[in-house]
C-alpha positions as CSV (number, residue, x, y, z in Angstrom):
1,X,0.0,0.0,0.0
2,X,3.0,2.4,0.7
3,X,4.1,1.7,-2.3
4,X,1.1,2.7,-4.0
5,X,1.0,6.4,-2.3
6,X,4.7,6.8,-3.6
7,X,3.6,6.1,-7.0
8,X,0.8,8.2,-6.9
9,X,3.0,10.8,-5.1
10,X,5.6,10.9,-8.5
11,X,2.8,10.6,-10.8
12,X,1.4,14.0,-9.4
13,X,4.6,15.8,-9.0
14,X,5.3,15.1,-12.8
15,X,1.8,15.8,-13.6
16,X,2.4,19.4,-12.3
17,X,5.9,19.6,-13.6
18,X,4.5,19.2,-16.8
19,X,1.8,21.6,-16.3
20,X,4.3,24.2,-15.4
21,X,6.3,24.0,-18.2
22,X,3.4,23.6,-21.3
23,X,2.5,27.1,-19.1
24,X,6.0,28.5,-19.1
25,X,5.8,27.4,-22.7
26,X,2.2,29.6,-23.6
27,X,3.6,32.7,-21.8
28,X,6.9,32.6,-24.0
29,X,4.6,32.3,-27.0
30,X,2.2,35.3,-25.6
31,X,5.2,37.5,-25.7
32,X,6.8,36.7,-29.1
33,X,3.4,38.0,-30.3
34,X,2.7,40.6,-27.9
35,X,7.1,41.9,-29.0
36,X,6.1,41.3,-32.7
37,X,2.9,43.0,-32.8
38,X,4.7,46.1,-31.0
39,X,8.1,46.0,-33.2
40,X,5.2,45.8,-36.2
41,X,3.4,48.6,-35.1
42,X,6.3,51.3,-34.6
43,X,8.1,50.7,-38.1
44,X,7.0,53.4,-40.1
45,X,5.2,52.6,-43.7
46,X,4.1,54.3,-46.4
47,X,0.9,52.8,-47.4
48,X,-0.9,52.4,-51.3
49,X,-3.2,54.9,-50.9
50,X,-5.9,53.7,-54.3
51,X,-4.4,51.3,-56.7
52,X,-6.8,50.1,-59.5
53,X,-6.4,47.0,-61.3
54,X,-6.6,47.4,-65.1
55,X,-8.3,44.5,-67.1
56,X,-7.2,45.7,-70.7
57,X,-4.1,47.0,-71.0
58,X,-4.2,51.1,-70.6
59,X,-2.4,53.6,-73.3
60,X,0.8,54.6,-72.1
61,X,0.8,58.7,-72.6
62,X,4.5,58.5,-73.2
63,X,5.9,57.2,-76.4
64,X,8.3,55.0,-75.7
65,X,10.2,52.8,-78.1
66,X,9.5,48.9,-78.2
67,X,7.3,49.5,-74.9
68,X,3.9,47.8,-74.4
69,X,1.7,48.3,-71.4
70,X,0.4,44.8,-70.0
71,X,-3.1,44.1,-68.7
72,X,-4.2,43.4,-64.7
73,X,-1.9,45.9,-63.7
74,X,-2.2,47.7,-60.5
75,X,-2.6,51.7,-61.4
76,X,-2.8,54.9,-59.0
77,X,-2.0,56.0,-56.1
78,X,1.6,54.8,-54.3
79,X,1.6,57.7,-51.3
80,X,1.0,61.2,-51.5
81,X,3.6,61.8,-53.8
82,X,4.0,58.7,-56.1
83,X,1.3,57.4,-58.4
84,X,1.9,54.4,-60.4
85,X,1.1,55.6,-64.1
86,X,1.9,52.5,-66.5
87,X,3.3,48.8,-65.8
88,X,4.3,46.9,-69.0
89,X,7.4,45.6,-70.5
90,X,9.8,45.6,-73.7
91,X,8.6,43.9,-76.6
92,X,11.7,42.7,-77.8
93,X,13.3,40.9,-74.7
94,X,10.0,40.8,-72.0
95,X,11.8,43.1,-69.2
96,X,9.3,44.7,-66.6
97,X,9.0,48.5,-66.7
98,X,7.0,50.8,-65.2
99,X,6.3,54.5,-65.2
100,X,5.9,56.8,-62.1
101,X,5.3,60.2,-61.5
102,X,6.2,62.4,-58.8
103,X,2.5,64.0,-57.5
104,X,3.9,65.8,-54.8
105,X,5.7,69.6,-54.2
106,X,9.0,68.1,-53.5
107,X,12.0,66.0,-54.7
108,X,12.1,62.8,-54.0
109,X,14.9,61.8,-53.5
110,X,14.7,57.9,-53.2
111,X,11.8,55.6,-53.3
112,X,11.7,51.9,-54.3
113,X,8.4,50.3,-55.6
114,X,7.9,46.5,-55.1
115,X,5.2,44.6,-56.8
116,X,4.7,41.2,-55.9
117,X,4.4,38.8,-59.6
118,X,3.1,35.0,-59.4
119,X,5.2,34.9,-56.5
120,X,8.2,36.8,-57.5
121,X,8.9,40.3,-56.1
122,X,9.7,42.8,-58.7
123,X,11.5,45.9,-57.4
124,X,11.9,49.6,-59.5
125,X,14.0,52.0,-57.9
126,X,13.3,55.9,-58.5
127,X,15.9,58.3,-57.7
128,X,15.9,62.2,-58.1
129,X,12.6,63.0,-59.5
130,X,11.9,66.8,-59.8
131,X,8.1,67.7,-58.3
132,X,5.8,67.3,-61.6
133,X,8.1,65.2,-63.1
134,X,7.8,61.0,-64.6
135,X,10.6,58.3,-64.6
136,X,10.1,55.4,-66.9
137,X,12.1,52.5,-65.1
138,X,13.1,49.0,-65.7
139,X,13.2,45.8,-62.9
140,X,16.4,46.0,-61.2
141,X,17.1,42.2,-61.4
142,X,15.3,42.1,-65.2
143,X,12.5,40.3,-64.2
144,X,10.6,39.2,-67.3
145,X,6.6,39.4,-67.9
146,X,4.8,36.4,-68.5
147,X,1.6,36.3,-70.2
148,X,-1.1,36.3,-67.4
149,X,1.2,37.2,-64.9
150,X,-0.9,38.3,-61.9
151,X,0.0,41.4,-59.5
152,X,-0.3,42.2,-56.6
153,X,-0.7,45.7,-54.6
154,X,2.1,47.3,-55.1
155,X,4.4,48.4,-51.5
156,X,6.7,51.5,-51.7
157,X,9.8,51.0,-49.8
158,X,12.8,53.4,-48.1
159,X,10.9,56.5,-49.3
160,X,13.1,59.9,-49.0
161,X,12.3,63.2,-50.0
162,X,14.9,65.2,-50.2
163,X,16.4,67.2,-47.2
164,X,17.3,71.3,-47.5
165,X,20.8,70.9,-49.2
166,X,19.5,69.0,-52.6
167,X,18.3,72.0,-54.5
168,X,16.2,72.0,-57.9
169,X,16.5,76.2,-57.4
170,X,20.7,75.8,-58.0
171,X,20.3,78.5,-61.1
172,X,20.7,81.8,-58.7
173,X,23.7,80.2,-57.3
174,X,25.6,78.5,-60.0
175,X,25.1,78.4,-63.9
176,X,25.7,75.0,-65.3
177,X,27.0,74.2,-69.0
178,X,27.5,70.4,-70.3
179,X,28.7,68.9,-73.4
180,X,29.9,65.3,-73.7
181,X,31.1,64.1,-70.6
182,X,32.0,66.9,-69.2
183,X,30.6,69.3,-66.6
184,X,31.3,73.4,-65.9
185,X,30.5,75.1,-62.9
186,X,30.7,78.7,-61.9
187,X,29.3,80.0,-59.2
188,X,27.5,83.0,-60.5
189,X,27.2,84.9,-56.3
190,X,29.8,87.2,-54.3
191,X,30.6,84.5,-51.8
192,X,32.7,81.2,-51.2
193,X,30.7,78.1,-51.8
194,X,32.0,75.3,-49.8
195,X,33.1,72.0,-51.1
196,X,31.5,69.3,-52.3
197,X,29.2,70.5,-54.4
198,X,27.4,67.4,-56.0
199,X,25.9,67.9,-59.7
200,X,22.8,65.2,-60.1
201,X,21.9,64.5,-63.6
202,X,19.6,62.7,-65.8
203,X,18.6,61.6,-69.3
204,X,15.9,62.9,-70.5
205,X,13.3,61.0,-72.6
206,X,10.6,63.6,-73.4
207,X,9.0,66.5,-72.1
208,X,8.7,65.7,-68.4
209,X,9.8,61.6,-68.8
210,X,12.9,60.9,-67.3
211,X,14.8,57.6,-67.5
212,X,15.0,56.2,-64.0
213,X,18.7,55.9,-63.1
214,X,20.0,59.2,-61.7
215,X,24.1,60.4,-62.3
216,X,26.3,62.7,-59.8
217,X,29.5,64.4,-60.3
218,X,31.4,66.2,-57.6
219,X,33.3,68.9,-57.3
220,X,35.9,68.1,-54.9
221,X,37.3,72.1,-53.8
222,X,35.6,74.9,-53.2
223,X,34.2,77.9,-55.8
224,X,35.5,81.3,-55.0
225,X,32.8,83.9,-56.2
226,X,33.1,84.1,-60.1
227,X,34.9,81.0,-60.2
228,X,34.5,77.8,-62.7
229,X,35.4,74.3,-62.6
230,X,34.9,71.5,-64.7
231,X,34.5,67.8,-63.7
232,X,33.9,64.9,-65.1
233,X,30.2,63.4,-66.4
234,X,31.0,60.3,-68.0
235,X,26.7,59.5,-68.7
236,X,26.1,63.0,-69.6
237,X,25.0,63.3,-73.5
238,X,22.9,65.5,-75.8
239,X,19.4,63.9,-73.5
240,X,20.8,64.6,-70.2
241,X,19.6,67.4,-67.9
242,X,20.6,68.8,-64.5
243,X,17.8,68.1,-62.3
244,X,19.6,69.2,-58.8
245,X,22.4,70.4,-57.1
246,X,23.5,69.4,-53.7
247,X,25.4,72.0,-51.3
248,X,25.6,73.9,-48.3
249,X,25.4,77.7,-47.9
């Protein structure tokens, strides 16, 4: 009979034990979420505002050599200052592009648009657009269309807007001249202007179109009042235009 109570005695002490620790267990869980959820809530995001999915494939307004727009593409608005004008893709080779415009009263100086494709995430980074202005740019990893390829709502990631010292307004301080590969600066006020002064350039497809990928040259010293410099632009050509100037007062 004594030996009976000290089996029942175990069996109840690792009856408990083994309560205590599927509860230790349950409480760990509880605060993975209850971290998660919080870490979740205070990342900042920059949410589609009103994306519309197109069933026939929409005119682009841009002409655009050997570019097609594709149909069940998700059109609109990104955020307050990106809308998604046109998704579609080279005739010739299948690439993804897509065409942006810059809605807002500012530069922005970085954004990256992802759009999730049958599974595969498609990414188009926009750099440097001018306020009023479009960029027509490719996939960054190529990403092909495929005929009834589905989408998903797009995301906008690591959105910037650019801070005090990128300047579209650079004329009243500087007068800019280009040819092929080559920039010359003067600074056109009575004052030092402090090195590095960072020339952004792009090339131009029409009237407010610009190809997505953004170019900087630097100048490395200082302009004395009046004084020019020139500095190498290896992407600038005959389409290219100044779009900002980065510098401190």
């Amino acid at each position: 009979m004594a030996k009976t109570k000290k089996q029942t005695k175990k069996q109840n002490r690792e009856t408990w034990i083994a309560f205590a620790i599927f509860m230790l267990i349950v409480a760990a869980i509880a605060c993975v979420i209850i971290i998660g959820r919080s870490d979740s809530d205070s990342i900042p995001q920059r949410k589609v505002m009103s994306t519309e999915y197109m069933e026939q494939a929409p005119p682009c307004p841009y002409e655009i050599e050997g570019y097609e727009t594709v149909s069940g593409s998700p059109l609109g608005a990104l955020n307050d200052s990106l809308s998604l004008t046109c998704v579609g893709r080279y005739e010739a080779t299948g690439v993804l592009a897509i065409v942006v415009e810059n809605v807002g009263s500012g530069m922005v100086e970085h954004a990256e648009v992802k759009i999730n494709c049958d599974g595969l995430d498609a990414f188009f980074e926009v750099t440097s657009l001018p306020a009023g202005s479009s960029a027509f740019v490719v996939e960054s990893a190529e990403l092909c269309y495929v005929d009834g390829m589905e989408f998903k709502t797009p995301i906008v990631l690591g959105f910037e807007e650019a801070d005090a010292s990128l300047r579209t307004d650079f004329a009243e301080a500087f007068e800019i001249s280009g040819e092929q590969g080559v920039l010359t600066i003067t600074n056109r006020t009575d004052r030092k202007i402090d090195a590095p002064i960072e020339i952004y350039y792009k090339t131009k497809l029409e009237n407010d179109l610009y190809f997505g990928s953004t170019y900087r040259s630097t100048v490395e010293t200082s302009l004395a009042a009046g004084e020019s410099q020139s500095v190498a632009a290896e992407n600038f050509g005959a389409h290219a235009q100044i779009v900002c100037v980065r510098y401190e007062d």
